[in-house]
Backbone as JSON Lines, residues from 0, in Angstrom:
{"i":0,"aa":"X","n":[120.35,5.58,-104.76],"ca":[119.39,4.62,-105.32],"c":[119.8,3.18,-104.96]}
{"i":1,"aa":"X","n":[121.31,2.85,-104.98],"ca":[121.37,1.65,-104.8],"c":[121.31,1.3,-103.34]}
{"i":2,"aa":"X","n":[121.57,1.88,-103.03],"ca":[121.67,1.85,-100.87],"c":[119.9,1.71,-100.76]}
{"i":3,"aa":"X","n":[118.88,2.63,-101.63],"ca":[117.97,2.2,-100.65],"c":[117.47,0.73,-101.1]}
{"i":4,"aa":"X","n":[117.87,0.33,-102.69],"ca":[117.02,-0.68,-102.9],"c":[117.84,-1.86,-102.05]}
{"i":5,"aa":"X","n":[119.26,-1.81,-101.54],"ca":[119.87,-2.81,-100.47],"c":[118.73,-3.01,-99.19]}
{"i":6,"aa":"X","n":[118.65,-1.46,-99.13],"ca":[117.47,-1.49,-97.58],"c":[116.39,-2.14,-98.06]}
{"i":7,"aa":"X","n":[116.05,-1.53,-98.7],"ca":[114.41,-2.13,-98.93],"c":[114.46,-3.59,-98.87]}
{"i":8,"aa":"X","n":[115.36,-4.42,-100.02],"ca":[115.5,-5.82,-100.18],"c":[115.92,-6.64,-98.62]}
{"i":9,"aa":"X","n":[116.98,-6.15,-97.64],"ca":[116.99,-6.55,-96.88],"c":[116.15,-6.99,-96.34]}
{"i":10,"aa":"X","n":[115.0,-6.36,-96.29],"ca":[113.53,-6.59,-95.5],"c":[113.13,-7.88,-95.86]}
{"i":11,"aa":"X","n":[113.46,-8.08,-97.06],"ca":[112.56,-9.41,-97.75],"c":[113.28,-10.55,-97.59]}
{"i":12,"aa":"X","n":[112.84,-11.95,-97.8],"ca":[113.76,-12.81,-97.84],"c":[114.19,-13.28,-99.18]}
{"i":13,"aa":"X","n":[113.89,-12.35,-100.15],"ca":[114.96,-12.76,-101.28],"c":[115.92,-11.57,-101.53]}
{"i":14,"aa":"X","n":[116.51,-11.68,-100.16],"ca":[117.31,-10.47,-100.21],"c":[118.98,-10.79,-100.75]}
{"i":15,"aa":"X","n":[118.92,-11.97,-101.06],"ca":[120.38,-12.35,-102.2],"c":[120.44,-12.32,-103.34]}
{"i":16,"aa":"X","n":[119.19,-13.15,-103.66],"ca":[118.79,-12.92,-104.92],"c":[118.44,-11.8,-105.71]}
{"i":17,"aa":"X","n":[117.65,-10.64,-105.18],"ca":[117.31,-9.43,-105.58],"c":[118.77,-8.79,-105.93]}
{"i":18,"aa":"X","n":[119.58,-9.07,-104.43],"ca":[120.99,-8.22,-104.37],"c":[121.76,-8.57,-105.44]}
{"i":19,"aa":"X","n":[121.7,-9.44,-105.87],"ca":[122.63,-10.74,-107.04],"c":[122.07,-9.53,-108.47]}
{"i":20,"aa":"X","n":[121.15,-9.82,-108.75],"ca":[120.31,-9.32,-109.5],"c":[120.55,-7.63,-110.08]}
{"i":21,"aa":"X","n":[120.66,-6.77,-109.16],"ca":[120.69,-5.33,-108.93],"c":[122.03,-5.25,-109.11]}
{"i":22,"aa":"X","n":[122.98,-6.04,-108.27],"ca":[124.43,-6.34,-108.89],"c":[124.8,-6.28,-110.21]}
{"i":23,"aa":"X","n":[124.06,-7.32,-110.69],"ca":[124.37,-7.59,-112.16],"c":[123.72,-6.23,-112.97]}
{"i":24,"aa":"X","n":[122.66,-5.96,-112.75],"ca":[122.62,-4.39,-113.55],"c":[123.18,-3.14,-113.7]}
{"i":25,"aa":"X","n":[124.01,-3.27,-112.14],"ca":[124.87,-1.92,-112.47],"c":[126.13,-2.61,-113.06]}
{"i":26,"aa":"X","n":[126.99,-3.71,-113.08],"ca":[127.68,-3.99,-113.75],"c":[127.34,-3.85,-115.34]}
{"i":27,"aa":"X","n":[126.88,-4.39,-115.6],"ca":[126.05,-4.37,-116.7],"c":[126.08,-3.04,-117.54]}
């Protein structure tokens, strides 16, 4: 799950922010 939402986000250009984001939830 987390690998594809990396892929997917890559595509986009808020692909730090999303990543930042998705970060913080599995820490979380």
């Amino acid at each position: 799950m987390t690998v594809r939402l990396s892929n997917t986000v890559e595509k986009g250009p808020i692909n730090k922010t999303l990543e930042a984001y998705i970060r913080i939830l599995i820490i979380t």
